[in-house]
N, C-alpha and C positions, 0 to 999 in steps of 0.2 A: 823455450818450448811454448807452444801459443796454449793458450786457456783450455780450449775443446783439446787437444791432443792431452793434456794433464789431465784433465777429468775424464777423459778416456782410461786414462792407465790405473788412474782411481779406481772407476769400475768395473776393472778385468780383475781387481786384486794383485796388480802387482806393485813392487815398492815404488814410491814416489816420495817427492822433497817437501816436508809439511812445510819447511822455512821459505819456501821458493812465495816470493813478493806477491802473486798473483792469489795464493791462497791469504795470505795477512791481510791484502784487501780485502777476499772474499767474506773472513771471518771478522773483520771489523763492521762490511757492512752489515755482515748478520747481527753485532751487537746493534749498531744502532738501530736495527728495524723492530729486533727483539726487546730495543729500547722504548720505540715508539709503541708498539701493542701494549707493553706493560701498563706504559701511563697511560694508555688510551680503558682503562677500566671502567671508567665510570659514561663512556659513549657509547653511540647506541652498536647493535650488535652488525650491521650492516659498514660501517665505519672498523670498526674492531678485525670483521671477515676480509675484506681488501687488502687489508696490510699481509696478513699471515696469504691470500692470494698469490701476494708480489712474490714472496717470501719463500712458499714451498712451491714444489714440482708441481703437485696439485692435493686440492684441499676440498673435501666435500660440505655440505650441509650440516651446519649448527656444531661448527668447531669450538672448544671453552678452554681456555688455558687460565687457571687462576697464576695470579704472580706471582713469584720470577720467572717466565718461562725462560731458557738459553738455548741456540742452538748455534752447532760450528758454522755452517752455511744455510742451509734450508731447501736448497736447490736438489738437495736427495729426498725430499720426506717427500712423502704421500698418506693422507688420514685421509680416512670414509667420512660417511655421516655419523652427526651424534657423538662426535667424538670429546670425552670431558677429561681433563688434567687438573689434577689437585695443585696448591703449592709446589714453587719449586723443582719440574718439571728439567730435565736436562737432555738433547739430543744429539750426540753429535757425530754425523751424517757422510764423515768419510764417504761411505759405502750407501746405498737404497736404503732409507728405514721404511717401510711399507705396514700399516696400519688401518684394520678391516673397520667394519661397522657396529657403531655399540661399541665401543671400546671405553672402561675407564681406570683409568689411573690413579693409586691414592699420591698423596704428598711423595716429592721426594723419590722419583723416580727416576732411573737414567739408564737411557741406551747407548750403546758405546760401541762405533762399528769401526774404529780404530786401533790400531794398536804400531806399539815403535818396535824396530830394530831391537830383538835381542844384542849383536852387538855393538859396544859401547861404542867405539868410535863413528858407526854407522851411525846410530843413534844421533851422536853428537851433532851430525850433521844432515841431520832432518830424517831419515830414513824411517817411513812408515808404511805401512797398508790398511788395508779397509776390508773387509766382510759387511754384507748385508743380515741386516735385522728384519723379519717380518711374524707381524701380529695379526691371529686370524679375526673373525668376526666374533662379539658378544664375549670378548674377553677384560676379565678383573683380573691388573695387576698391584697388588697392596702397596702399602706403604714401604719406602726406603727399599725399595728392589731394584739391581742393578743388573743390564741384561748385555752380556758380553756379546762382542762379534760375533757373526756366521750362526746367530740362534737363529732357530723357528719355533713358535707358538701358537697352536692348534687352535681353530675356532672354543668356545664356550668355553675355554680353562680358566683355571684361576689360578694366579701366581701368591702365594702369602708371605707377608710383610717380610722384607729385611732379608728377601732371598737373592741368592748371586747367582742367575743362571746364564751356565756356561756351554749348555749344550741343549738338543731338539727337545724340546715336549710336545706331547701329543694331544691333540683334541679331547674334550670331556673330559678332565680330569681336572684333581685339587694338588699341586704343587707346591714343595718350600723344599726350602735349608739352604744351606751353603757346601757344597754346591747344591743348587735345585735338581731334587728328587720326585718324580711320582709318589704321590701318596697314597689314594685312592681314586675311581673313577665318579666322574658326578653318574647320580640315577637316579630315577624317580621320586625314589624318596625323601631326594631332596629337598623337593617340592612341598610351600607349604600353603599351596590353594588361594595365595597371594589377587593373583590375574588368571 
């Protein structure tokens, strides 16, 4: 099956061969570019932005990944402006990851638009699909948060540390647990006369 016909069926959501040769290339080259940015920390921010360029779908204005960033390929992400990643950052991109403006991320976070064959033998032999992940604008997701396939995530939320969100949330709001719950909604009062 040629490249574009695989990543087609990738992003219809239907099963496809994760072992199939054409992916192992893809995800080796994404180590090594996700190689190069890494060590590229200490150059300037223009040198830094080109690589993750090559790297994602597309990439807006004043992208920061502290190290280790990882991702499966890159050729699914999409991040707005402003966008900042704490430590240890993981993406992998089966499916669209889509990411609004203002977005940041604490340590330790990971989106995961994959998932294998419930059965085993399927499994064994690569069987997997993808769901897209997308994050609205002006959203904090804390530390050590893992955000399952086929989520949505509402402009201005906040996701809190150490949450496993496995299904939609909705904009303005304070989220956690495992699985991630609505907590409450952000309000006014939130506000503390900051800006």
């Amino acid at each position: 099956m040629n490249f574009d016909k695989l990543k087609q069926q990738m992003l219809l959501g239907e099963m496809y061969n994760d072992l199939d040769s054409q992916l192992v290339e893809a995800r080796k080259q994404a180590v090594l570019m996700t190689n190069a940015y890494n060590q590229s920390y200490e150059k300037s921010a223009t040198e830094r932005e080109a690589i993750l360029q090559k790297l994602f779908h597309k990439v807006g204005k004043n992208p920061y990944f502290e190290p280790n960033f990882r991702c499966e390929f890159g050729f699914n992400i999409t991040i707005g402006d402003n966008f900042y990643a704490n430590f240890d950052c993981i993406m992998l991109d089966g499916a669209p990851i889509t990411i609004g403006n203002h977005v940041l991320f604490g340590p330790r976070v990971g989106i995961y638009t994959a998932n294998h064959a419930i059965d085993a033998t399927e499994r064994r032999y690569g069987a997997c699909y993808a769901k897209p992940v997308s994050i609205g604008n002006d959203v904090w997701i804390g530390a050590g948060v893992h955000i399952n396939q086929g989520v949505q995530i509402g402009d201005g939320t906040i996701i809190g540390s150490g949450s496993v969100v496995t299904k939609d949330i909705p904009a303005n709001v304070v989220a956690a647990g495992n699985p991630c719950k609505v907590l409450r909604p952000i309000t006014e009062a939130d506000k503390t006369n900051y800006k």
